[in-house]
C-alpha atoms as an extended CHARMM CRD file, in Angstrom:
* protein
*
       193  EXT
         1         1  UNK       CA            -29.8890000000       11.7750000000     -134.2780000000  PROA      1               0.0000000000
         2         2  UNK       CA            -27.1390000000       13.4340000000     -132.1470000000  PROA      2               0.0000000000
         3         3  UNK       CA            -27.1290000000       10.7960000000     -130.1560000000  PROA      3               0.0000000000
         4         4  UNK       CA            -26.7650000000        8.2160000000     -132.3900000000  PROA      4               0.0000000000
         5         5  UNK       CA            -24.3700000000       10.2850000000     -134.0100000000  PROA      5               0.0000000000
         6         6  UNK       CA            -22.1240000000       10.5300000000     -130.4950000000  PROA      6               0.0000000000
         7         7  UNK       CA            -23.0010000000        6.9320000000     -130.0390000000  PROA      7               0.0000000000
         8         8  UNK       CA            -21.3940000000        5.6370000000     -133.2460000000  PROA      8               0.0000000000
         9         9  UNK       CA            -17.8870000000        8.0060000000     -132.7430000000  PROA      9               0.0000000000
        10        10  UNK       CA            -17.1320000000        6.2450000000     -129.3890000000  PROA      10              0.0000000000
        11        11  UNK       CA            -18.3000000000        2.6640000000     -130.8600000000  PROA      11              0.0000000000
        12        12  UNK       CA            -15.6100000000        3.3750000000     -133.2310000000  PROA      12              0.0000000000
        13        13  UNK       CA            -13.2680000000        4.5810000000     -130.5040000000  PROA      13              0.0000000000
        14        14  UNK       CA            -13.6200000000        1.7880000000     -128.2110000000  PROA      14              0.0000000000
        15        15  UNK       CA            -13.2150000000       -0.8090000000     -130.9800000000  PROA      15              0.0000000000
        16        16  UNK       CA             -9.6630000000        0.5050000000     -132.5730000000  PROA      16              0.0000000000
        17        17  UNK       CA             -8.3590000000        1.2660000000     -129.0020000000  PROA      17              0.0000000000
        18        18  UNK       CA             -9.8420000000       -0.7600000000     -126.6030000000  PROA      18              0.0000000000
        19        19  UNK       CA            -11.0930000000       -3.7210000000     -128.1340000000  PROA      19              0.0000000000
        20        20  UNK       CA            -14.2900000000       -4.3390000000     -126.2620000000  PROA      20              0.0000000000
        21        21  UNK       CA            -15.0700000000       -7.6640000000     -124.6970000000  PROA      21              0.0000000000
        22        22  UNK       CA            -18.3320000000       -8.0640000000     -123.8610000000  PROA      22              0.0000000000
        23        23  UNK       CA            -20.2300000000      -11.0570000000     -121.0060000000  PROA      23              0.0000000000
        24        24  UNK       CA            -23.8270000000      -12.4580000000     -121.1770000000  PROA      24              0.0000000000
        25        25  UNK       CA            -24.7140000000       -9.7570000000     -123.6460000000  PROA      25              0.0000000000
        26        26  UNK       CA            -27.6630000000      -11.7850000000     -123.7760000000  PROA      26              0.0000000000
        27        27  UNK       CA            -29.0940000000      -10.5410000000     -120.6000000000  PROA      27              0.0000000000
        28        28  UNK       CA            -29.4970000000       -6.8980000000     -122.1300000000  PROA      28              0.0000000000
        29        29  UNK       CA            -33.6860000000       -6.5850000000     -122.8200000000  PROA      29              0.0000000000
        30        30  UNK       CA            -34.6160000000       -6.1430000000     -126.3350000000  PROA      30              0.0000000000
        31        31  UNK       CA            -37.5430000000       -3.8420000000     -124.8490000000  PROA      31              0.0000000000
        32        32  UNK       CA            -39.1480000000       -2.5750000000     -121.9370000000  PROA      32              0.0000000000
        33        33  UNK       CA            -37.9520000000       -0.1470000000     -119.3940000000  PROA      33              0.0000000000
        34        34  UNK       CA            -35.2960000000       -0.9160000000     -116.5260000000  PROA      34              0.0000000000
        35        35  UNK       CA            -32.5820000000        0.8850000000     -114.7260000000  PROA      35              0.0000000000
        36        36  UNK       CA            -28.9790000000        0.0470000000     -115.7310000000  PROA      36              0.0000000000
        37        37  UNK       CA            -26.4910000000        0.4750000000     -112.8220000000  PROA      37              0.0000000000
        38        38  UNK       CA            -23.0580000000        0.3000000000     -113.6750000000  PROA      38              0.0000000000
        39        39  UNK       CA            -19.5760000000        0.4140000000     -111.1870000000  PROA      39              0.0000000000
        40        40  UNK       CA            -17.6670000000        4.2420000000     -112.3080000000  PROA      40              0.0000000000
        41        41  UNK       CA            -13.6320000000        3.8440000000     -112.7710000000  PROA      41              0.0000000000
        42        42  UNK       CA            -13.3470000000        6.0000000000     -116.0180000000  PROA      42              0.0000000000
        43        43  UNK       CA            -15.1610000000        9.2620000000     -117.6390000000  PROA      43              0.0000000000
        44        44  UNK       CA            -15.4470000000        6.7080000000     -120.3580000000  PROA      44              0.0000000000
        45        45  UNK       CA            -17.9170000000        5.4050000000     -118.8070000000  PROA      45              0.0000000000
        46        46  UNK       CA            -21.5220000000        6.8080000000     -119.7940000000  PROA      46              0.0000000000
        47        47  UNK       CA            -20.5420000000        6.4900000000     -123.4670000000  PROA      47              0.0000000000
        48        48  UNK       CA            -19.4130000000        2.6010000000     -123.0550000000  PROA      48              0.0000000000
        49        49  UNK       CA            -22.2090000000        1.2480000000     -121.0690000000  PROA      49              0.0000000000
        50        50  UNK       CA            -24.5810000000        3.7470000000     -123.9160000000  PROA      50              0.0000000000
        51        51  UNK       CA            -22.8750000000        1.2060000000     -126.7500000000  PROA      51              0.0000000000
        52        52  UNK       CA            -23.9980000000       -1.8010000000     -125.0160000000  PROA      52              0.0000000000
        53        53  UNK       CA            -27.6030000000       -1.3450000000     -125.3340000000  PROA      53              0.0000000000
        54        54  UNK       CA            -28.2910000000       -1.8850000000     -129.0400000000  PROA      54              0.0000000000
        55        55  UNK       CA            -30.6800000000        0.7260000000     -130.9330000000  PROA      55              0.0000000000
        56        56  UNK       CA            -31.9240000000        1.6320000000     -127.0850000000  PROA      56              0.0000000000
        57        57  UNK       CA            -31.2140000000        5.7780000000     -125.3970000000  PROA      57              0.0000000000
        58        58  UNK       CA            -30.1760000000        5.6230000000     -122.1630000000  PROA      58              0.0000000000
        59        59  UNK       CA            -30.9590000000        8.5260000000     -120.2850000000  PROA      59              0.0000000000
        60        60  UNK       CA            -27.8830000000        8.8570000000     -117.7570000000  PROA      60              0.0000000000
        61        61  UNK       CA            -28.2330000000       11.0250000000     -114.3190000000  PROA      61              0.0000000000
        62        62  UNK       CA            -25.4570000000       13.2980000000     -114.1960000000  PROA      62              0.0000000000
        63        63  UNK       CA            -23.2800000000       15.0700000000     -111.2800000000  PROA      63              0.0000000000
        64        64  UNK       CA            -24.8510000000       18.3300000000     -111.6670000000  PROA      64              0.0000000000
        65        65  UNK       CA            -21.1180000000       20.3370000000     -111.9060000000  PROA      65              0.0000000000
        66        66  UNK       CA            -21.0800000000       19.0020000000     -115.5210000000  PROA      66              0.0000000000
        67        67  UNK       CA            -24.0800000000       21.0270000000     -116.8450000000  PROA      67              0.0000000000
        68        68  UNK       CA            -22.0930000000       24.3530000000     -115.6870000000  PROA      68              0.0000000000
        69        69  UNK       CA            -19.5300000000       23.8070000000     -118.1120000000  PROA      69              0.0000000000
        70        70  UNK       CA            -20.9950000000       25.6000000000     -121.0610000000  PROA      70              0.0000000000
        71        71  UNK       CA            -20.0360000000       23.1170000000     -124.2190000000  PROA      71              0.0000000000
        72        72  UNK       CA            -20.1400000000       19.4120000000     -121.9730000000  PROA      72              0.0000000000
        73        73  UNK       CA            -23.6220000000       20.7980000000     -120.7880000000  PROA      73              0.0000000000
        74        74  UNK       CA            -24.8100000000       21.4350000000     -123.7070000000  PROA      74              0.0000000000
        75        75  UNK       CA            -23.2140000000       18.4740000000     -125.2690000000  PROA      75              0.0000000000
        76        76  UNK       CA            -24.8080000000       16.4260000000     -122.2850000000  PROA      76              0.0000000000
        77        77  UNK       CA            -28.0890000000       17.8230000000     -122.2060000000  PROA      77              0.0000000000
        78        78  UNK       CA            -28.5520000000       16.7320000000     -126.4880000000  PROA      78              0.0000000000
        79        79  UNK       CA            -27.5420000000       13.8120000000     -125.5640000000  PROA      79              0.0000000000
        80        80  UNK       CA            -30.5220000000       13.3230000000     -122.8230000000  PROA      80              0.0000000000
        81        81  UNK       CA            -28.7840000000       13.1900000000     -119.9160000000  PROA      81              0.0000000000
        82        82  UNK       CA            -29.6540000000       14.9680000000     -116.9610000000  PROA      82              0.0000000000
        83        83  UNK       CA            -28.5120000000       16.9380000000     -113.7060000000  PROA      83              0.0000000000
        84        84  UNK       CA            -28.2400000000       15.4620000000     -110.1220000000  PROA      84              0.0000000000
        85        85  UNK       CA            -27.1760000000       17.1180000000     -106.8740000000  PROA      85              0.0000000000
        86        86  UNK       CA            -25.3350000000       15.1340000000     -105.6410000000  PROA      86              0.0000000000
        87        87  UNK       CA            -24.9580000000       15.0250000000     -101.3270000000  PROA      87              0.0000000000
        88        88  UNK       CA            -28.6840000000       15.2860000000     -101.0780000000  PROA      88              0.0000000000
        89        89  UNK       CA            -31.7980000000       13.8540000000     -102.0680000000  PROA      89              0.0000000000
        90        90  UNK       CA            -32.3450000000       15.6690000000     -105.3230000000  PROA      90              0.0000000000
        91        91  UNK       CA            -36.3030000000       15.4360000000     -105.7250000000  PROA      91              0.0000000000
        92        92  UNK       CA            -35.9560000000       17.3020000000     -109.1240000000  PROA      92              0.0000000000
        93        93  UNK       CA            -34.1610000000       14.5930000000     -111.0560000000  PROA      93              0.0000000000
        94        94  UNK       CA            -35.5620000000       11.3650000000     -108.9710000000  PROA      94              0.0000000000
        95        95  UNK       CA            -38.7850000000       12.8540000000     -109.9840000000  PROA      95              0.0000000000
        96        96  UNK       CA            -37.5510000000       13.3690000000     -113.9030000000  PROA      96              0.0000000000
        97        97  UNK       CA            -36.4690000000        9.8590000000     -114.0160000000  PROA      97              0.0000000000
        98        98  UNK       CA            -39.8050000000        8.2470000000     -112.9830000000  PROA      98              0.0000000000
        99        99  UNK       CA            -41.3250000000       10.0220000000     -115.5100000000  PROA      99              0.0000000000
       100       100  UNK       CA            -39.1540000000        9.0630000000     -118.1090000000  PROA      100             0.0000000000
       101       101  UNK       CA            -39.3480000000        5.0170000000     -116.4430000000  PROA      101             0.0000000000
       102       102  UNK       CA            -42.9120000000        5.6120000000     -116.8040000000  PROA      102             0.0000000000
       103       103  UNK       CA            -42.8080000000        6.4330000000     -120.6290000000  PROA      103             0.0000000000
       104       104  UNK       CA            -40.9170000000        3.2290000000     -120.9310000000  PROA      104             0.0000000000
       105       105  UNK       CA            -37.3480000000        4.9600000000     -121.3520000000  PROA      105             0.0000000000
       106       106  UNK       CA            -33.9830000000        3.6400000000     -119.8880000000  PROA      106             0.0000000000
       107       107  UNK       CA            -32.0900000000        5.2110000000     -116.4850000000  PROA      107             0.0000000000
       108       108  UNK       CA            -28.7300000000        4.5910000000     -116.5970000000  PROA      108             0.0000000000
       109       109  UNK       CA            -26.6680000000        5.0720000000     -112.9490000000  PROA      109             0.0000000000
       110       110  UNK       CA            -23.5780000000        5.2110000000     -111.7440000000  PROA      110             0.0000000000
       111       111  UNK       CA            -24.4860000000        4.2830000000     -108.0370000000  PROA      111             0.0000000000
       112       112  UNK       CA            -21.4640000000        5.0170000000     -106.3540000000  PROA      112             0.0000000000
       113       113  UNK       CA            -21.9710000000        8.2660000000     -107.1180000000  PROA      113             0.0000000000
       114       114  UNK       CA            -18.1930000000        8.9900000000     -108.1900000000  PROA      114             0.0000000000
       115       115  UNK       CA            -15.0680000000        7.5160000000     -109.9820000000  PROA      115             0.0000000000
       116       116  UNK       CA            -14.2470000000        4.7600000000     -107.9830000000  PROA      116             0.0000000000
       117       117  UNK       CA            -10.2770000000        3.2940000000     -108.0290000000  PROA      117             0.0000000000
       118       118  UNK       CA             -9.9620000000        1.0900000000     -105.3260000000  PROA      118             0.0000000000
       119       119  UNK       CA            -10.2600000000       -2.2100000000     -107.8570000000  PROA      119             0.0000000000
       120       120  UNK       CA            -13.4700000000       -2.9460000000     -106.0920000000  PROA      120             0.0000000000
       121       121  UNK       CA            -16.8000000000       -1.7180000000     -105.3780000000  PROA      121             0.0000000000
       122       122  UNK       CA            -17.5790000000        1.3320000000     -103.7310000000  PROA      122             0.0000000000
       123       123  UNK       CA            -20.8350000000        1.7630000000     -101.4080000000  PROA      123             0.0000000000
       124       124  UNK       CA            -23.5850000000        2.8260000000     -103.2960000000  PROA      124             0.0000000000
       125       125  UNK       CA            -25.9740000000        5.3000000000     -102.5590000000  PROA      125             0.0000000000
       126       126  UNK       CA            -30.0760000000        4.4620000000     -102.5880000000  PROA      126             0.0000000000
       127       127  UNK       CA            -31.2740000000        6.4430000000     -105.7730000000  PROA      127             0.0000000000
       128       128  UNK       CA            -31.5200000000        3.3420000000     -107.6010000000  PROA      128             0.0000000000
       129       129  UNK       CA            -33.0980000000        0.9560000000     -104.9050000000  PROA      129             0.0000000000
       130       130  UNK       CA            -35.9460000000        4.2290000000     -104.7310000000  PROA      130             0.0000000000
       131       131  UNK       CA            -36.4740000000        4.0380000000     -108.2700000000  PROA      131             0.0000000000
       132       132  UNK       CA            -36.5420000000        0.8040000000     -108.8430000000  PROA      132             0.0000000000
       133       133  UNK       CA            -39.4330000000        0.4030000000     -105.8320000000  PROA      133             0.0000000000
       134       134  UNK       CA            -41.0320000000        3.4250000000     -106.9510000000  PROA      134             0.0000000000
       135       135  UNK       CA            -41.4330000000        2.6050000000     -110.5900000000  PROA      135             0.0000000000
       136       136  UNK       CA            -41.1160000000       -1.2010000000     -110.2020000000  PROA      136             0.0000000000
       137       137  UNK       CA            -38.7310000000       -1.3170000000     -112.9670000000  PROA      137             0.0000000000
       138       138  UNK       CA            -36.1030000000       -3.9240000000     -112.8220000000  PROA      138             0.0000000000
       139       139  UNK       CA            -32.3800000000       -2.8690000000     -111.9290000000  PROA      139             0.0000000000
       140       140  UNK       CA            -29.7800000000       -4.1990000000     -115.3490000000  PROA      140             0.0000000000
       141       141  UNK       CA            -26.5200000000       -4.6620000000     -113.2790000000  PROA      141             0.0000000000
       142       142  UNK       CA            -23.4710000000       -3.9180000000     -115.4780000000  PROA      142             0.0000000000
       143       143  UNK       CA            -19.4460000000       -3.9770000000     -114.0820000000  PROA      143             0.0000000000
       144       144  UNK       CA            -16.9230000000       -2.5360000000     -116.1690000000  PROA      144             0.0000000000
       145       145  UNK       CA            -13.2360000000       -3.6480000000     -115.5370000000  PROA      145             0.0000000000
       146       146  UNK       CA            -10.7680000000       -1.3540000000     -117.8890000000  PROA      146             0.0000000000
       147       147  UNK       CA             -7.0430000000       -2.4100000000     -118.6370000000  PROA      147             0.0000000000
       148       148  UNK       CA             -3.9160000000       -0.2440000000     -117.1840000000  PROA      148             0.0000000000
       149       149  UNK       CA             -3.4240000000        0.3400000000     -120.8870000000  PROA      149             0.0000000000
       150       150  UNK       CA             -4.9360000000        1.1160000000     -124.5510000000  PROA      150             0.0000000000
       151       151  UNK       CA             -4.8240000000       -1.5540000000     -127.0800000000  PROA      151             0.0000000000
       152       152  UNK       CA             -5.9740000000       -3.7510000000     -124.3720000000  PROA      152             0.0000000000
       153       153  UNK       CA             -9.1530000000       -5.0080000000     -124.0140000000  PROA      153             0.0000000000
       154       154  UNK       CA            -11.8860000000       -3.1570000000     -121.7270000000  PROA      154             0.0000000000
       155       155  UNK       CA            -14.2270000000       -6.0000000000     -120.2350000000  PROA      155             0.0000000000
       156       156  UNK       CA            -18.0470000000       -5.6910000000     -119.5380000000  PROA      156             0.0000000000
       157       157  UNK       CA            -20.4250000000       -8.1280000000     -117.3130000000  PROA      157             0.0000000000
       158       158  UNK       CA            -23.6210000000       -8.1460000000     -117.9710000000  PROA      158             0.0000000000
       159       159  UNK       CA            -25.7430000000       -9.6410000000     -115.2290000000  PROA      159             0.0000000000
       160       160  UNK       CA            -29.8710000000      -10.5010000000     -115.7170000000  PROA      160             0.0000000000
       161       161  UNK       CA            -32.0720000000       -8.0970000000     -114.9250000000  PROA      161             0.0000000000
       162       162  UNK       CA            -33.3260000000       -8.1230000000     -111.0070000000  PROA      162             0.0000000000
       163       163  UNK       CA            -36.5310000000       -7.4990000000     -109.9870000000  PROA      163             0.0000000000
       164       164  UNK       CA            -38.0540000000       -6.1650000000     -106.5080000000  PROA      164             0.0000000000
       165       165  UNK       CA            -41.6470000000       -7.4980000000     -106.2030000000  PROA      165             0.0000000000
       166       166  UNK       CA            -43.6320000000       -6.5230000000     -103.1190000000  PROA      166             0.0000000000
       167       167  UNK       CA            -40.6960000000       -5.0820000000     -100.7440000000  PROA      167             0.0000000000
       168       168  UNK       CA            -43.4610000000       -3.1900000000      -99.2270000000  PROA      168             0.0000000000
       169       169  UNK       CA            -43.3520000000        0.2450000000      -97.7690000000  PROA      169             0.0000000000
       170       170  UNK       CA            -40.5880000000        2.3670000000      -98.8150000000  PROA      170             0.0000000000
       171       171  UNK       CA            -38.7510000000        2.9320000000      -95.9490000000  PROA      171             0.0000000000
       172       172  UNK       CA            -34.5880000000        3.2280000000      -94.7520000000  PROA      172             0.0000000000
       173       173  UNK       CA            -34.1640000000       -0.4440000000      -93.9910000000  PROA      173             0.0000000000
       174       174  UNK       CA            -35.9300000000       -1.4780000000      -97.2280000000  PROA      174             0.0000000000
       175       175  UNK       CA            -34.0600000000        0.7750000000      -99.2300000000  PROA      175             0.0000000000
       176       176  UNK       CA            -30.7190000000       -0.5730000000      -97.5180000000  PROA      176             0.0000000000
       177       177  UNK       CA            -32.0690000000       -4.3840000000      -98.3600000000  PROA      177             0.0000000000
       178       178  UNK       CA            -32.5550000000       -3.3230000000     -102.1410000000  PROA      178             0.0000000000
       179       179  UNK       CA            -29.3590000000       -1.1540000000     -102.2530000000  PROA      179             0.0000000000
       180       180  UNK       CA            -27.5520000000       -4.2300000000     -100.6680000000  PROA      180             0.0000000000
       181       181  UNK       CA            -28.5280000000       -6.2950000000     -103.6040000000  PROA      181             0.0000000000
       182       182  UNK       CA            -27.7770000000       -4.2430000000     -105.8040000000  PROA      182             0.0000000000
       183       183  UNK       CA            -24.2140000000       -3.9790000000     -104.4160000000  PROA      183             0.0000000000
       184       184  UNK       CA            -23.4240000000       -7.8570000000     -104.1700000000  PROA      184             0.0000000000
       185       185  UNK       CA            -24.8050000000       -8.6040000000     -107.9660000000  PROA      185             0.0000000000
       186       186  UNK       CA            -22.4720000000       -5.5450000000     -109.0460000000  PROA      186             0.0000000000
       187       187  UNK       CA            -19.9670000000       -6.8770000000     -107.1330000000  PROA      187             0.0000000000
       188       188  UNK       CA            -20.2270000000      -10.5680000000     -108.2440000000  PROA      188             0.0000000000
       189       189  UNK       CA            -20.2640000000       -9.5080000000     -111.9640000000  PROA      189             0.0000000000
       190       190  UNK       CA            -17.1630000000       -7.5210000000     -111.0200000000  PROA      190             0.0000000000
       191       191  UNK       CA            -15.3350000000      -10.5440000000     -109.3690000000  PROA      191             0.0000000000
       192       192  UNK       CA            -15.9920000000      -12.5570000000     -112.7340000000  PROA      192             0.0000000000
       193       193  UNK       CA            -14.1660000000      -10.3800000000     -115.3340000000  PROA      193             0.0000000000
């Protein structure tokens, strides 16, 4: 209810101020589980990419500062989203969000772990490649472009959902393979807004 309650505000928000442009929406799933993984320029962010998936929750991983901040933790924590340490492998949450994969919910990432301004890309860490292997759950790639100004339109790529079948043993250079595609169909969505 609170969520679709918070959802709703910034729907509203985004349309009178940013006027939302949206590419192969079609390529959202209308059900199942998957892991959406989305580039980070804005604190915007989490709320946009949770308007994009209609009548679905995303559960988003969270920098674990955020849930010290009495009000935005609370705030964060109603909404379903979750702590992450971030600078280590946090087995807490990476175990939190296979269970929730597991019950058929969504994971939403931000994969380069931080606000990224560069215009491009940043490296991405391997939470997402682990889950994805782990749970074999498909990764929704998602790039988010916004303009210098409001009143302009924010732009959102969509790509189709990728899938990791039989990678083998979860190990560092498998991890690096997955992460690496991860990266280039983030980035290639990215290139096309």
């Amino acid at each position: 209810m609170f969520y679709t309650f918070v959802r709703s505000l910034f729907g509203l928000f985004f349309m009178v101020f940013y006027r939302w442009r949206f590419d192969h929406f079609e390529n959202i799933p209308s059900n199942g589980s998957f892991i959406v993984c989305s580039n980070h320029t804005s604190n915007f962010d989490p709320p946009l990419v949770g308007n994009i998936m209609p009548r679905k929750k995303i559960y988003f991983m969270a920098k674990e500062e955020l849930f010290h901040i009495f009000l935005l933790g609370r705030s964060l924590r109603a909404m379903g989203a979750f702590p992450v340490r971030r600078g280590s492998v946090d087995k807490r949450s990476l175990s939190h969000a296979l269970k929730l994969l597991k019950n058929d919910y969504i994971i939403g990432l931000f994969p380069e772990g931080t606000r990224i301004k560069t215009g491009k890309i940043g490296e991405i860490f391997h939470g997402p490649a682990f889950l994805a292997l782990k749970s074999n759950k498909p990764i929704l790639p998602v790039a988010i472009k916004w303009p210098q100004k409001i009143f302009q339109p924010v732009k959102v790529n969509v790509g189709p959902l990728i899938y990791f079948p039989e990678e083998g043993k979860i190990n560092r250079k498998v991890l690096e393979k997955v992460s690496s595609k991860i990266s280039e169909e983030m980035t290639r969505l990215w290139s096309g807004l």
